[in-house]
Structure formats: structure tokens, C-alpha cells
C-alpha positions in Angstrom: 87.6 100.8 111.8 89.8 101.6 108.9 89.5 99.5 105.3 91.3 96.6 105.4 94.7 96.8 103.0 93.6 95.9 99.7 97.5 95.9 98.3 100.1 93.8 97.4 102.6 95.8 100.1 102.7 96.0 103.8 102.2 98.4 106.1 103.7 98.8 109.5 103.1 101.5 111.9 104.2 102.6 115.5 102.3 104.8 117.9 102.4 105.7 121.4 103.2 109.3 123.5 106.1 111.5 123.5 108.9 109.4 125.2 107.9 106.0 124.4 111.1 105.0 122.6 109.2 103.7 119.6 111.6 106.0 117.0 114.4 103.5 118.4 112.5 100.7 117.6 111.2 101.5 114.6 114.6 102.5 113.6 116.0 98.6 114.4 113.0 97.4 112.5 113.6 99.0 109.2 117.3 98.3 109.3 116.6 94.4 110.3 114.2 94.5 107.5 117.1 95.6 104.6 119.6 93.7 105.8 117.5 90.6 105.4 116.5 92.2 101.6 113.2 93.2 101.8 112.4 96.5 99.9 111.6 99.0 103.0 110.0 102.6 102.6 110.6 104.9 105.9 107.9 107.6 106.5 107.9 110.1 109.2 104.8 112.3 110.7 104.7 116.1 109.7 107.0 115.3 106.8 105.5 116.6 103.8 107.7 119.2 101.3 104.5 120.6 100.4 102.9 122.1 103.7 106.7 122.3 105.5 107.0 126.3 105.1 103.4 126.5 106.2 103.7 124.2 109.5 107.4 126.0 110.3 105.4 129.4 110.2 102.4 128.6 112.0 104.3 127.0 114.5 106.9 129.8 115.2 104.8 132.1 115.3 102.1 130.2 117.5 99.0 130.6 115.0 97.2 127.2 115.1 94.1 127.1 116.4 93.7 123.3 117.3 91.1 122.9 114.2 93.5 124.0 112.1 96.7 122.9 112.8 94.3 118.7 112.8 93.7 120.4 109.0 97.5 121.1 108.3 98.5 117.6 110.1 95.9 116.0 107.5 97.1 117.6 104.7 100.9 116.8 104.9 99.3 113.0 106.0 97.4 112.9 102.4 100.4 114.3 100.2 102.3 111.6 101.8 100.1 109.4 101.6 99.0 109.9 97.9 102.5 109.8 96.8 104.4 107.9 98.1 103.1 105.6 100.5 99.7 104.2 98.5 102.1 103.8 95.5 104.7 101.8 97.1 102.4 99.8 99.0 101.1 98.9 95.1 104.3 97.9 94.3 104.8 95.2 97.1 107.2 97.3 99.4 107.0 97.0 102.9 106.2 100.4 104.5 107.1 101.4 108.1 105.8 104.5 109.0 106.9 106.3 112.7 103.0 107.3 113.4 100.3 107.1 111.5 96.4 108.8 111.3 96.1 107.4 115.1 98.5 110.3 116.3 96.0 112.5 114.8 93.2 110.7 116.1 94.8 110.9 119.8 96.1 114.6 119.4 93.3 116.1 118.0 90.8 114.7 119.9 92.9 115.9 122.9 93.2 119.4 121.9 89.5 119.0 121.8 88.8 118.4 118.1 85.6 116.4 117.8 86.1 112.7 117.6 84.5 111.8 114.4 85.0 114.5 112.2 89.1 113.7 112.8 88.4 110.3 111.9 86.5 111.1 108.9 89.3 113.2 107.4 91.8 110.0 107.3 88.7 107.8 105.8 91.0 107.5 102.8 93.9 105.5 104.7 93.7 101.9 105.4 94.1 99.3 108.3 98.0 98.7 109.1 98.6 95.1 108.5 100.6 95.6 111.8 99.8 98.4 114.7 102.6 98.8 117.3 101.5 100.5 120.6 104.3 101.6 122.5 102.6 101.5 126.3 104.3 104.1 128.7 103.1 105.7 131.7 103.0 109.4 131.6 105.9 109.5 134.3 108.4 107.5 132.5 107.6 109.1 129.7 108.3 112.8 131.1 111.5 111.5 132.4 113.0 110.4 129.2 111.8 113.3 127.8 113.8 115.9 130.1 116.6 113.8 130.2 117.3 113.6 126.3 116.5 117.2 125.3 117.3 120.8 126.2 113.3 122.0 125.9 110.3 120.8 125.6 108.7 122.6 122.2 105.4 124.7 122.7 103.2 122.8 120.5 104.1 119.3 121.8 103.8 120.4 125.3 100.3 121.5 124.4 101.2 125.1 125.3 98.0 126.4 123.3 95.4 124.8 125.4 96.1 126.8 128.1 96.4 123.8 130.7 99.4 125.9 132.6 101.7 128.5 132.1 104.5 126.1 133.2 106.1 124.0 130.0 106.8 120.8 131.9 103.1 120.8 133.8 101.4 121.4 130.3 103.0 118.6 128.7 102.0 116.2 131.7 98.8 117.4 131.2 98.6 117.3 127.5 100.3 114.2 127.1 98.3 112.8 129.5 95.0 113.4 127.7 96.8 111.9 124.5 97.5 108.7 126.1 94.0 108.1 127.2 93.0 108.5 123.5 95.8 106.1 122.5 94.0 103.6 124.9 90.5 104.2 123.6 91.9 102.6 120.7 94.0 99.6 121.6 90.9 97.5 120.8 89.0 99.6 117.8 92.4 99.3 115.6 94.3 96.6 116.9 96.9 97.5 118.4 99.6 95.4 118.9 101.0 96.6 123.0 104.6 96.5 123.5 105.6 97.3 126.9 107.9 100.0 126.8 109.5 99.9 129.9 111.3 96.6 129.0 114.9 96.7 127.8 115.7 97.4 124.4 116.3 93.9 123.0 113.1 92.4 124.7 111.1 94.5 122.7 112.9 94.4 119.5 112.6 90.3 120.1 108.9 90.7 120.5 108.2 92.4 117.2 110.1 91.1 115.0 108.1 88.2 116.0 105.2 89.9 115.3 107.0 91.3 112.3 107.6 87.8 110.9 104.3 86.6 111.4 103.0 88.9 109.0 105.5 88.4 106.3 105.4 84.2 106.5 104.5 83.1 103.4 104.8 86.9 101.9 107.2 87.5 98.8 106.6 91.4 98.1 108.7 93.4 95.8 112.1 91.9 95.5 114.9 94.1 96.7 116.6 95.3 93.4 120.4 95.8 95.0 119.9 92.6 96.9 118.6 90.8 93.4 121.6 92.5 91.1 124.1 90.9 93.9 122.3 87.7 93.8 122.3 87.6 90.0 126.6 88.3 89.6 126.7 85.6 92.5 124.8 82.8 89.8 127.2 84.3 86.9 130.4 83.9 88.9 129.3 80.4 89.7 128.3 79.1 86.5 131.3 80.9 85.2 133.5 79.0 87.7 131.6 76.0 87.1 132.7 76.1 83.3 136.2 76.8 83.6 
């Protein structure tokens, strides 16, 4: 298990394979989230200015051994996490974060990286106060998949590993071996399983109940645009109040 989180902020993640539709929901959560004023931080994975060049190289030109690209994935994980999300997470924000170090841990361990040494690389992170697991079966998951996007990219099909010279058959494959890490951990980290084959709104409804029950009784860092618009409200009402 990760440390527990020993700050004032929250963090919320979302995990779960290729075609799970957990970018959508994550996407309806942060927005809920600043429109009822809370002070929100978005992180992506693989978003890191200072190993971007490196990964867009190593990528296009197909050089990653599976050891290394788990090294590249933890270094743009610990810039991020070092400078932006730690701090804010200091300061009381809520931070939602569109996968975490368990996409490593399920990756990784898929391309065949050993198990704990993955794991030992993201020692420094902590426990999410709230894990989402979005559950899909490899099928669906394919579907959506083809049907949103032209291709399928090398790296994410699992191309490297060999498993079949035929793009769509590797990334059944591959993804299929990332999913049975993902449910290794439902129990070691929490998870929090969100069926994500049910509409749209029946999921959103289900976390932000889950969402809400970590933030009841919560105060965090106070919004500052929401705060400035609450202070001219009170001065335009004591001035009306006066006249």
C-alpha cells in the first residue's frame, strides 16, 4: 500500500484500460467541482514539459525498451508530482488526476517489468483519498476504441512486445494483460469500481456521491474568483443596505 495522504488537499484519481470512458468522467467531475467553487488542479499522464521531447522521440522512433520507457513514465510522474501536484495538495486544492502510479503499476508489469521494483519507483506518492476504477471488458473496450479513432498508436497497442504483427490483435492482447493487473489491485489500493458499461449520468451520479463523501465536512483552499465575487456581493449589499 501507498502512505496515507498526510495533507491538507485532496486527491482524486481515475484508472482503468484504454476505452473505459473515464477521461469523460473525469472531465464532468472537475467541471462539477468549479462550478460548485472548490479550487480544482487537472493533471494528465505523460504530461511533463521536462521529458516531452524525450518521450516524442523515443516513441517515434520506436526505442523503448519496456525498462526504459517504466523509467521515462516515472520521471515525467515525479516532475509532476514534485511540482505541482505535492504542492497544491499542501495548499488545500483538490487534485484530480486522469491516472495515476497504478497505470504504471498495470503497464509495466504487463510489458513484463518486475512487480516490485515498479512499485518501489512510485514509493514517494501517496494513497488517493479517492481511487476510481473504471471496469470494462476487453471487448467493449476495443469497440470504443475503433469506433472513436482513425489508429490505434504503436506503443499503446503494445506493438513492442511482439504479441502479433496485426495492430488491433496486439492491443487485445496487451490490453488484456493490463486489465488483469488493474484487477490485482482493486483490493490492495482501494479501488473504488464504477461499472463502465452503464450510461453516462449513472456513473457520474455514483461518484459524485463518492465524491461528496470525501469532501463532507472538508473546507480546503477557498476558491479565490469564487471568494472575490462573494466579497463585492457583501459590499453591494451593505452598500444597498446604507442607502
Amino acid at each position: 500500500m501507498l502512505k496515507p495522504n498526510p495533507t491538507q488537499g485532496k486527491l482524486i484519481i481515475v484508472e482503468g484500460i484504454d476505452g473505459s470512458g473515464k477521461s469523460t468522467q473525469i472531465d464532468l467531475i472537475y467541471k462539477w467541482l468549479k462550478d460548485k467553487g472548490k479550487s480544482v488542479y487537472f493533471s494528465e499522464w505523460n504530461s511533463s514539459p521536462l521529458v516531452k521531447s524525450t518521450t516524442k522521440l523515443g516513441k517515434k522512433e520506436r526505442l523503448f525498451t519496456p525498462t526504459t520507457f517504466s523509467l521515462i513514465q516515472a520521471t515525467d510522474f515525479a516532475d509532476r508530482w514534485e511540482n505541482h501536484l505535492l504542492p497544491l495538495l499542501k495548499a488545500g486544492v483538490i487534485v484530480i488526476a486522469d491516472r495515476y502510479a497504478f497505470t504504471a503499476f498495470a503497464r509495466d508489469v504487463a510489458r513484463g517489468v518486475d512487480r516490485n521494483w515498479v512499485r518501489n519507483l512510485y514509493s514517494f506518492a501517496i494513497q488517493p483519498d479517492l481511487a476510481l476504477y473504471f471496469q470494462v471488458d476487453i471487448d467493449t473496450a476495443v469497440e470504443r476504441i475503433l469506433a472513436s479513432r482513425a489508429k490505434i498508436k504503436y506503443y499503446e497497442a503494445g506493438m513492442d512486445l511482439g504479441l502479433s504483427d496485426k495492430k488491433v490483435t496486439s492491443f487485445r492482447l496487451f490490453q488484456s494483460r493490463v486489465l488483469d493487473e488493474y484487477e490485482k489491485m482493486i483490493g490492495e489500493f482501494n479501488f473504488k469500481v464504477i461499472n463502465a458499461k452503464k450510461p453516462v449520468e449513472n456513473q457520474q451520479k455514483e461518484i459524485r456521491s463518492l465524491v461528496n463523501s470525501i469532501l463532507r465536512g472538508w473546507e480546503g483552499l477557498p476558491n479565490p474568483t469564487l471568494s472575490a465575487k462573494n466579497y463585492e456581493k457583501k459590499q453591494r449589499n451593505a452598500e444597498a443596505a446604507q442607502e
